[in-house]
C-alpha positions in Angstrom: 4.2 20.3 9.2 6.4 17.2 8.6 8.0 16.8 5.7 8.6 13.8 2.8 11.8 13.7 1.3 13.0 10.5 0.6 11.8 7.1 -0.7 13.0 3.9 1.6 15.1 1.9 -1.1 13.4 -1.6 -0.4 9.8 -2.2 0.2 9.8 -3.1 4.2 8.7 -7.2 4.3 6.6 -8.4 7.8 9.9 -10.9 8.3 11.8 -7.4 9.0 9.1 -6.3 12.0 8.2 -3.1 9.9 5.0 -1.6 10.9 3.9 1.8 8.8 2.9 4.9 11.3 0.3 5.9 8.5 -0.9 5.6 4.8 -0.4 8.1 2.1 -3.7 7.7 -0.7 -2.9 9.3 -3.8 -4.2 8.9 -7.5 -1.5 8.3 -9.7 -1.6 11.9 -11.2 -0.8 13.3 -7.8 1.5 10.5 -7.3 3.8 11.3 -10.0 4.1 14.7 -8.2 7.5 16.1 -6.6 6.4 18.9 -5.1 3.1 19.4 -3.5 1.3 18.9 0.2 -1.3 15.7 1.3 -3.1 14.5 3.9 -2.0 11.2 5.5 -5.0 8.9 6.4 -4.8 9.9 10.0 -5.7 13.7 8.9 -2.4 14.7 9.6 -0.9 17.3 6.5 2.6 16.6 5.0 4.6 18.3 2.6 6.0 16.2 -0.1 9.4 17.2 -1.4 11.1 14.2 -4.0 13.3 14.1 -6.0 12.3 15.6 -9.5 11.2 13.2 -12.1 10.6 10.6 -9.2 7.1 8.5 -9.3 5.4 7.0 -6.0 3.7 3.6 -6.4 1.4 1.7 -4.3 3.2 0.1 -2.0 6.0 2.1 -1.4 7.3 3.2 1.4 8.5 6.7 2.4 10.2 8.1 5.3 9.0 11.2 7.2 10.9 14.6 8.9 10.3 13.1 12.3 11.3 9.8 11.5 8.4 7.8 10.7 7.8 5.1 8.1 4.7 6.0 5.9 3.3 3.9 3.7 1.5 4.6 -0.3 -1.5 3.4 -1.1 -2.2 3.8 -4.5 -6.0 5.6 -4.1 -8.6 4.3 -6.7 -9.7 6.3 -9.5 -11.8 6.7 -12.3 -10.4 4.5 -15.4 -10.8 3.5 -19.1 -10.6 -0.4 -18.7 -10.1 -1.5 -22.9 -10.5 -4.9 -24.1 -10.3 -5.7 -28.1 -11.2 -9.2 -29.7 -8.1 -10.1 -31.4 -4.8 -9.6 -30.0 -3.6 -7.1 -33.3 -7.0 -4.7 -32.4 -5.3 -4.2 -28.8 -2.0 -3.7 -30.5 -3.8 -0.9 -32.8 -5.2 0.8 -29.6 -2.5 0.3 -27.9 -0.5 2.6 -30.6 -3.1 5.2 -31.2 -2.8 5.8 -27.6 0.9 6.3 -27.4 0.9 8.2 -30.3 -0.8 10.5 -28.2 1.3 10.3 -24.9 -0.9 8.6 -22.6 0.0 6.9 -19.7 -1.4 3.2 -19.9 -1.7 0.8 -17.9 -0.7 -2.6 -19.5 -2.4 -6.0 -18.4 -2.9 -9.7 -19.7 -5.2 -8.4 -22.6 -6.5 -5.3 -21.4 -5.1 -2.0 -21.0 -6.1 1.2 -19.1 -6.0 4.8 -19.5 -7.3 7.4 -17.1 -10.6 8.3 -17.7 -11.4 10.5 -20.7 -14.3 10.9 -23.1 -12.2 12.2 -26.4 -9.9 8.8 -25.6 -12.9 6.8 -25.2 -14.7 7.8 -28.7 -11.9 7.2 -30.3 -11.4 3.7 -28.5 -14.9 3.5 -29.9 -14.1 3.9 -33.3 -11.4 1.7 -33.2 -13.6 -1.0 -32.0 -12.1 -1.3 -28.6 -14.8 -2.4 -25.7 -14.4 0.4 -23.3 -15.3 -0.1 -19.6 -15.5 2.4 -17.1 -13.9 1.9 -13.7 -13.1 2.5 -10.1 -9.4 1.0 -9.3 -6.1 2.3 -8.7 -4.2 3.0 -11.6 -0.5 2.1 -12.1 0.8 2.6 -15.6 3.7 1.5 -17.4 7.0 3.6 -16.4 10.0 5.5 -18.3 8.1 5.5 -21.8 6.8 9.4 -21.1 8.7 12.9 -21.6 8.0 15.7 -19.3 6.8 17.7 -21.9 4.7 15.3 -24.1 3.0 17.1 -27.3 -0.6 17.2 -28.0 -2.9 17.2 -30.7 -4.9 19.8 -31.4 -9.0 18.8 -30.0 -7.7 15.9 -28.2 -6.5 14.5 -24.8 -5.0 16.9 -22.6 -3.8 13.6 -20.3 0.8 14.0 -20.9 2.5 11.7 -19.4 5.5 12.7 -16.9 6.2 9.2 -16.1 10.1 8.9 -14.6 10.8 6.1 -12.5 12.7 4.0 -14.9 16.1 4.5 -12.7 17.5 1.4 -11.7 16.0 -0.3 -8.1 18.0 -1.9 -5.4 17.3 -5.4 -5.7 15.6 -6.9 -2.8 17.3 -8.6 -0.3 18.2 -12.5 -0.5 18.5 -14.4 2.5 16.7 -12.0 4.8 20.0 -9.5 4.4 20.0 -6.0 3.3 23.5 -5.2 1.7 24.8 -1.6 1.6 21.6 -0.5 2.3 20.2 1.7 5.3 18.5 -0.3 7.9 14.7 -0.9 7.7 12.7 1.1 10.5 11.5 -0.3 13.4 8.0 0.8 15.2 7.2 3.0 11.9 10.6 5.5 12.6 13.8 5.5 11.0 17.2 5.8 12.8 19.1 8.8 11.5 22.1 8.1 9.8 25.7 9.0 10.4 26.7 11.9 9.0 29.6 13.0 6.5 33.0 14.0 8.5 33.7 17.5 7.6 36.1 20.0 7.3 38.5 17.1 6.4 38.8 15.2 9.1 37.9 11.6 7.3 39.7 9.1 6.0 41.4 10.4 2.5 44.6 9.9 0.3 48.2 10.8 2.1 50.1 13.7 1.1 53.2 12.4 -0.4 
């Protein structure tokens, strides 16, 4: 079984010749996952190994055992999709939900949790218009402890978001700087490995 250990840095772009090998489809709750085994689209079974605290997110690319450039597709899911009339109501929803460590999904006045029918009456009450649906879910990052609380008869949904770690900036002028080369034909050149046993470069004995 191959294994998935590493994120590429930079998202590959067509100008680079990049071409994926397969797709990963996750839901976001298996996405925010370090250790676990998937299927790739092809069937094939992987075992996922990241960093902890590290989230996937569609579009992201990852690099196989053998070599080969995989990339996420973040799988649709079942979702609360909440709209309020004035921009204060969202705000108030907005609260009551992160008072209660949700992962949410911010958009241009909307919001959306994953799907749950304690969230959702209380949505209710708040006078939020809550719509169920089927898309993929990518909620805000960094705002989530791995060990959220919860109150008692409500949500069991804790957040374990952790990708707030600062992103190599894409490259300008077609140029990747300091950064290991994008794969070509979906596989990954290895990269050179640390001299050992002393034999680099280092400071001279005075």
């Amino acid at each position: 079984m191959i294994e998935i250990r590493a994120r590429l840095p930079l998202r590959p772009h067509a100008e680079y010749g990049v071409k994926a090998s397969d797709q990963l489809r996750l839901p976001f709750d298996r996405r925010q996952k370090s250790r676990q085994r998937a299927t790739l689209a092809s069937g094939e079974e992987v075992a996922i190994e990241l960093p902890r605290g590290e989230v996937l997110r569609g579009g992201d690319w990852v690099i196989s055992s053998d070599g080969r450039a995989i990339e996420v597709v973040a799988q649709e899911e079942r979702v609360l999709h909440v709209e309020c009339d004035t921009p204060q109501s969202l705000a108030r929803a907005a609260y009551h939900l992160g008072n209660r460590h949700v992962p949410v999904q911010v958009g241009d006045g909307w919001l959306r949790i994953a799907d749950d029918h304690v969230l959702a009456r209380m949505l209710d009450v708040l006078g939020a218009r809550v719509t169920v649906m089927e898309v993929a879910f990518e909620p805000e990052a960094g705002a989530y402890g791995a060990h959220a609380h919860h109150h008692d008869h409500e949500s069991t949904h804790g957040g374990r978001i952790h990708d707030f770690a600062s992103s190599p900036q894409a490259p300008r002028d077609g140029h990747i700087a300091s950064s290991p080369q994008a794969p070509r034909d979906g596989r990954i050149a290895s990269s050179p490995r640390a001299p050992q046993g002393g034999d680099g470069p280092g400071p001279k004995s005075k």
